[in-house]
C-alpha positions in Angstrom: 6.6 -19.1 7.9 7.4 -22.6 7.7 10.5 -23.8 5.2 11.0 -27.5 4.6 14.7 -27.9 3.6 13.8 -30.8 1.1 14.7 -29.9 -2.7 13.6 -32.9 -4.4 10.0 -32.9 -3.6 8.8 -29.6 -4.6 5.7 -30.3 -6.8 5.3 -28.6 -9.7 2.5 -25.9 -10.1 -1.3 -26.5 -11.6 -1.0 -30.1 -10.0 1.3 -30.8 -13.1 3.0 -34.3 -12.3 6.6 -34.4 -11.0 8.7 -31.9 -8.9 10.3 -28.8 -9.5 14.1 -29.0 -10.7 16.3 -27.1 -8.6 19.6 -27.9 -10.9 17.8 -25.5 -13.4 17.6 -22.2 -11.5 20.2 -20.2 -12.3 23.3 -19.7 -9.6 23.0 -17.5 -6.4 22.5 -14.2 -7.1 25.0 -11.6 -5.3 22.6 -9.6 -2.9 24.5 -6.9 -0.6 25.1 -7.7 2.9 24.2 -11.3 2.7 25.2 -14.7 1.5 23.5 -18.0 -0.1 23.4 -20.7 2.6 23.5 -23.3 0.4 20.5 -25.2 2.2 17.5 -24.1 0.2 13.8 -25.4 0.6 10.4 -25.1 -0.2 7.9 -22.8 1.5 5.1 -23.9 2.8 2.4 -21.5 1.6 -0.4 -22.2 3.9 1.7 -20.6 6.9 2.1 -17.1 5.2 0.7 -14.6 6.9 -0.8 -11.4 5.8 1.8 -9.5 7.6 4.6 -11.7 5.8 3.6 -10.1 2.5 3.4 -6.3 3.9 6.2 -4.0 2.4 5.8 -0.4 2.5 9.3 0.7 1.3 11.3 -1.3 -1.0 8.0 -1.6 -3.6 4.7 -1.1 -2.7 2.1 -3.1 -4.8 0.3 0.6 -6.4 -2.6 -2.2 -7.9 -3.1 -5.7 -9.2 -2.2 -5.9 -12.3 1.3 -7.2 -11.2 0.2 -9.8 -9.2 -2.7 -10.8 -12.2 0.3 -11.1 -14.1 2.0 -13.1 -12.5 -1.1 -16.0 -11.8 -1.5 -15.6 -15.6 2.6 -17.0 -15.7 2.0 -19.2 -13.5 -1.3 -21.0 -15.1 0.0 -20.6 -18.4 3.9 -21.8 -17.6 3.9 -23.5 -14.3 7.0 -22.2 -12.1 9.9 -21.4 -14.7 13.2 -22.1 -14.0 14.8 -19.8 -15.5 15.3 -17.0 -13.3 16.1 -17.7 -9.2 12.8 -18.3 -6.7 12.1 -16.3 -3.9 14.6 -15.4 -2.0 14.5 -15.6 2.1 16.6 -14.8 5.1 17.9 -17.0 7.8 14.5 -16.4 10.0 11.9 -17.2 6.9 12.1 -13.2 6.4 11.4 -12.3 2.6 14.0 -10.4 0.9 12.8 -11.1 -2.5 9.8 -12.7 -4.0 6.9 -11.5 -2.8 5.0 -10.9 -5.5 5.1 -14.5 -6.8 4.2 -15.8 -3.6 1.4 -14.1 -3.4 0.2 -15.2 -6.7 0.9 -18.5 -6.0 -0.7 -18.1 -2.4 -3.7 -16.7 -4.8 -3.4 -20.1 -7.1 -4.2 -21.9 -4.1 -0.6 -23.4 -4.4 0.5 -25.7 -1.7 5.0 -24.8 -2.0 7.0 -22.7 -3.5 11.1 -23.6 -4.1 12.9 -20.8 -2.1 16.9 -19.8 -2.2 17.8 -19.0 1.6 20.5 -16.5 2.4 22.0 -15.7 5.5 22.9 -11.5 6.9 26.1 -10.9 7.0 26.1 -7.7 9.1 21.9 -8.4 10.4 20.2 -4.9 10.9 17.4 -3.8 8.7 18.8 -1.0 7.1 20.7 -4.6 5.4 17.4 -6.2 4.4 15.9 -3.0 3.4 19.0 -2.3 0.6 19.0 -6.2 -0.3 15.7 -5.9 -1.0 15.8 -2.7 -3.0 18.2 -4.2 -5.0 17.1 -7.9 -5.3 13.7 -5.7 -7.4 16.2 -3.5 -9.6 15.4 -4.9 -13.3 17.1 -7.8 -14.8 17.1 -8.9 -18.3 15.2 -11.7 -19.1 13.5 -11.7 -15.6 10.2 -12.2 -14.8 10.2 -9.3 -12.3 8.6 -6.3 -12.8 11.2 -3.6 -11.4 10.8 -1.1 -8.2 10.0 2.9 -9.0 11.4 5.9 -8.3 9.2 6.2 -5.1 9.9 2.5 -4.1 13.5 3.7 -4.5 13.0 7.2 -2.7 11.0 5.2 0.2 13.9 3.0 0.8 16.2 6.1 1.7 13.6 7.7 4.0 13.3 4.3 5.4 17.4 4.2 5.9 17.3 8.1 7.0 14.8 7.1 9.9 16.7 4.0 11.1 19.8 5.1 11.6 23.1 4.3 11.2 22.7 2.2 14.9 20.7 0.3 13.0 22.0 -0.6 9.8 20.4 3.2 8.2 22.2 6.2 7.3 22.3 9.5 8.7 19.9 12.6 8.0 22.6 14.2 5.7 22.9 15.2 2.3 26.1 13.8 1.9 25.1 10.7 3.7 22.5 9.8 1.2 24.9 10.2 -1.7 28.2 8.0 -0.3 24.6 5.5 0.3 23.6 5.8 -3.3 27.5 5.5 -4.6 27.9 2.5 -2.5 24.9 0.4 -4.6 26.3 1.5 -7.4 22.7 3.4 -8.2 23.8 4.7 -12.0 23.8 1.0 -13.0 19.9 1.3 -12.4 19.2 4.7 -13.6 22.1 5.6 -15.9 21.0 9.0 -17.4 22.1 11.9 -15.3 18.0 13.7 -15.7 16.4 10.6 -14.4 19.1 10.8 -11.1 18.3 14.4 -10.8 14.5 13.5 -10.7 15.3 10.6 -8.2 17.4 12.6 -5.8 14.4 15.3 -5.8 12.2 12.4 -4.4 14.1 11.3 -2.0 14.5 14.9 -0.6 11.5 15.0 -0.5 10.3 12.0 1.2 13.0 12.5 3.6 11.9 16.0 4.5 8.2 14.9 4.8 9.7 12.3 7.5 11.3 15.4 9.4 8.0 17.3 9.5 6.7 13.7 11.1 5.0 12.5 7.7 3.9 9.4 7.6 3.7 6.9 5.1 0.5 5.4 3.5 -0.1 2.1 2.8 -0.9 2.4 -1.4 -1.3 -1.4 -1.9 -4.2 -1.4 -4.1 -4.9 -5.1 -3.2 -5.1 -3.9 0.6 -7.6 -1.2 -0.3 -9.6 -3.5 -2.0 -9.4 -6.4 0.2 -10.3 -4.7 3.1 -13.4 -2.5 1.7 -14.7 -6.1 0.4 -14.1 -7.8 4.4 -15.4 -4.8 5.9 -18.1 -3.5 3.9 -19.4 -6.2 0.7 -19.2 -9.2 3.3 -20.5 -7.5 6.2 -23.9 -6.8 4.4 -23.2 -2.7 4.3 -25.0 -2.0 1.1 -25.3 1.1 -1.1 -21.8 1.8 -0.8 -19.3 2.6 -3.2 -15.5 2.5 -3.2 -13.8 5.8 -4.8 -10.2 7.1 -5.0 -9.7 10.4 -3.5 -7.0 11.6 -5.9 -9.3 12.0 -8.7 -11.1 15.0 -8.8 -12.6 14.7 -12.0 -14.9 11.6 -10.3 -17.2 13.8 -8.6 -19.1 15.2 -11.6 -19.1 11.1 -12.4 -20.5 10.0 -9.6 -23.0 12.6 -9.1 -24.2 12.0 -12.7 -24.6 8.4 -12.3 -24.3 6.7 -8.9 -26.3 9.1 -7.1 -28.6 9.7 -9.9 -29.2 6.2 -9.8 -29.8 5.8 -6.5 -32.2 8.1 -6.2 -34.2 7.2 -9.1 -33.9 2.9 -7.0 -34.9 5.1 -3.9 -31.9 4.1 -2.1 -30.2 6.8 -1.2 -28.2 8.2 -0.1 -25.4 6.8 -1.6 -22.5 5.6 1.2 -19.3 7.1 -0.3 -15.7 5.5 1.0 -12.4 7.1 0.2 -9.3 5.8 -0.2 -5.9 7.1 -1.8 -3.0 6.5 -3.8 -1.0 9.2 -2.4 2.5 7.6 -0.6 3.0 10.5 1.8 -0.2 11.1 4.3 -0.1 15.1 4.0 -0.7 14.5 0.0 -3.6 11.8 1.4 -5.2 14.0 4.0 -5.1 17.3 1.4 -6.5 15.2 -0.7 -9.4 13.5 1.1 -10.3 17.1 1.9 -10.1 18.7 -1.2 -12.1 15.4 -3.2 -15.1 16.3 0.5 -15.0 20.1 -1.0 -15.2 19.4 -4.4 -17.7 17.1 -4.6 -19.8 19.5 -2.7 -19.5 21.7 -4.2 -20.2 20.7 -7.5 -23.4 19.0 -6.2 -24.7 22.5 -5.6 -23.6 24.0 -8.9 -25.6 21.5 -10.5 -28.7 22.9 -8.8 -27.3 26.4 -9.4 -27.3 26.1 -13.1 -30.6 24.2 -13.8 -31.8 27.0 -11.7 -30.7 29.6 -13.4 -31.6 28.1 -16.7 -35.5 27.9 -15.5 -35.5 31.5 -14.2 -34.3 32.2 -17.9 -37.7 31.1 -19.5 -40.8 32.7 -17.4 -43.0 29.9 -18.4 -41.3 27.3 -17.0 -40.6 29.6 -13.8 -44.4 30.2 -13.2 -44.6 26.3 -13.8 -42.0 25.1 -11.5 -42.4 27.9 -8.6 -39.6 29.9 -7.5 -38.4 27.1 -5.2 -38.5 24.2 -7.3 -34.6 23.8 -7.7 -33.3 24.5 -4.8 -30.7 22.8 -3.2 -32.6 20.6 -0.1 -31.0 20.1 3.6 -30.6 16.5 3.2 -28.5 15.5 0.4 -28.7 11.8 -1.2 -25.0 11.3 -0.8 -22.9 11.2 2.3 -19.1 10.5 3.1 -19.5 7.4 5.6 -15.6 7.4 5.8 -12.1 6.1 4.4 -10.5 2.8 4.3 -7.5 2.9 6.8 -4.0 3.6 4.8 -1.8 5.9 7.1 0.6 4.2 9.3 0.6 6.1 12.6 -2.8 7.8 11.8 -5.2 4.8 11.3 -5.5 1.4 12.6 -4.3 -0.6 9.6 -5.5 -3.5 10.9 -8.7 -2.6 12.0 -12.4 -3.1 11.0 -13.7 0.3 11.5 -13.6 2.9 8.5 -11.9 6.4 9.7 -14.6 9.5 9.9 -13.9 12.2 7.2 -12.9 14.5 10.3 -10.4 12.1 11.9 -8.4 11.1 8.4 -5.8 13.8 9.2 -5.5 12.5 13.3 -2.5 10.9 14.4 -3.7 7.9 16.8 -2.9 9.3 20.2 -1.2 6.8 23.5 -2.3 8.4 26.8 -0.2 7.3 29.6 -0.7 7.9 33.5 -4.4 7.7 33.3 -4.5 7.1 36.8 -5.4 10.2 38.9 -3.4 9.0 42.3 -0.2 8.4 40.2 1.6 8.8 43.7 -0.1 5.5 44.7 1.1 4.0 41.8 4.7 4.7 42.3 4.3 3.4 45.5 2.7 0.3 44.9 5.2 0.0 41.9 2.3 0.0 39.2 1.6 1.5 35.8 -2.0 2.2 33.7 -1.2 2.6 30.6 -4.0 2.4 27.5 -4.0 3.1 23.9 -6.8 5.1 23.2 
């Protein structure tokens, strides 16, 4: 990402006349582990990447209605003052401020003003606590606060880096000198809320030992990719569903596929996706909504069925076989939308098969059947599969 170091020139927002006042943000705020530079800019918003914006941990984006928020601000108030700007690190990293720059990337805003701080200690168990922090809730801010599982993701986050590099160890006591040290019952000050937090953060940490992986819940993601991938590559008849609900099927069955059949366009192309943070919960999931949906496709058959056996008039009408449940169904699971880091290919095209959701992508190294040849010619074939 590009940062001009000019303060002077930042234009205000909605193509309002003037520039932005930096005298009017408030003063630095005190992140852990780093320091203001005292050399702040503006960003240039054209050269964020997609990969800028990614944050799994320190608080995931669950759905839009954040970032909506904040381009309603924006168009309604221009870029207030009142609370500090986004917040970078020495290398253009983000510590803080993603949301609003991707609102403003969204506004089709050309800079955003931008405090830059430098790492005292640099590792990124340091950036991931700064940035845990820098989203705990503030009064009168314009930031929506991290949750409990942002929070909890954070320490699985610390628990698999390390203390080498800048993490923690896998102890219980480690965790809780970590959560003394950011002073954590200034955020969640009753002792039943803690309790709950701790539990999560257990928990996320003991899926990490089992080699759990974490899925990518970003709502905007989900959404962004099923429109690339599947609107604007011509793919019709689909439709986009969340796993996690397993009152949909009934839904869906009732009206989508219903409908499609009565247009004559089935079968209807069904893509998963989920909302679940740890990819056990995802992959149970996915499985159970397959079952389910099934499942109750049949029963309707069933019970219509036994409802006409019930009256022998309409029995004799219909024939014995009028109702029952045909070979080829208008539905069909055509795949997911790639979520789980490790499993899936996050940034690929291609949806992932209902039976390869719970896979974990595989390396296989030495391919080569004469590896002695390799060795001696000093070689190596090595391809991700």
């Amino acid at each position: 990402m590009r940062v001009s170091l000019e303060t002077d020139c930042c234009p205000k927002f909605n193509d309002d006349l003037g520039f932005i006042n930096y005298k009017e943000f408030p003063k630095y705020p005190d992140i852990q582990g780093y320091e203001p530079i005292r050399e702040d800019g503006m960003l240039d918003l054209s050269s964020v990447e997609d990969g800028d914006l990614k944050q799994y941990y320190t608080r995931a984006e669950r759905d839009d209605k954040r970032i909506d928020d904040l381009e309603d601000w924006m168009k309604r108030d221009g870029f207030i003052t009142n609370v500090e700007p986004p917040i970078l690190d020495e290398n253009s990293n983000i510590i803080e401020g993603r949301g609003r720059i991707e609102a403003a990337i969204k506004r089709k805003e050309k800079w955003i003003p931008v405090f830059r701080y430098r790492a005292i200690n640099p590792s990124l168990g340091a950036a991931y606590i700064a940035s845990v922090l820098a989203n705990n809730p503030v009064a009168a801010n314009s930031k929506v606060p991290n949750t409990m599982e942002d929070f909890a993701l954070t320490f699985r986050k610390l628990v698999e880096l390390g203390p080498e590099r800048g993490g923690i160890e896998d102890t219980s006591a480690a965790v809780t000198n970590k959560l003394n040290e950011i002073n954590w019952t200034q955020r969640w000050t009753r002792t039943a809320t803690r309790t709950t937090l701790r539990e999560k953060i257990d928990k996320f940490i003991a899926a990490a030992r089992k080699g759990d992986s974490v899925v990518n819940v970003n709502e905007s993601d989900v959404k962004a990719w099923y429109k690339t991938n599947i609107i604007l590559a011509g793919k019709t008849n689909h439709i986009l569903i969340s796993a996690d609900q397993m009152r949909y099927p009934k839904q869906i069955i009732m009206k989508d596929v219903f409908d499609s059949v009565e247009k004559g366009t089935d079968p209807l192309n069904i893509v998963l996706y989920t909302k679940r943070i740890n990819s056990q919960d995802a992959i149970a999931n996915v499985k159970a909504f397959v079952k389910e949906f099934d499942e109750m496709y049949d029963s309707i058959y069933t019970h219509v069925d036994v409802w006409k056996r019930k009256d022998p008039e309409l029995n004799d009408f219909f024939g014995p076989k009028a109702y029952s449940i045909p070979s080829k169904r208008p539905y069909r699971f055509v795949g997911c939308v790639p979520q789980i880091i490790d499993y899936h290919n996050i940034e690929g095209n291609k949806l992932v098969p209902i039976k390869d959701y719970g896979k974990k992508l595989n390396v296989r190294k030495n391919l080569s059947p004469y590896p002695e040849i390799d060795n001696a010619l000093g070689v190596k074939l090595n391809e991700a599969a």
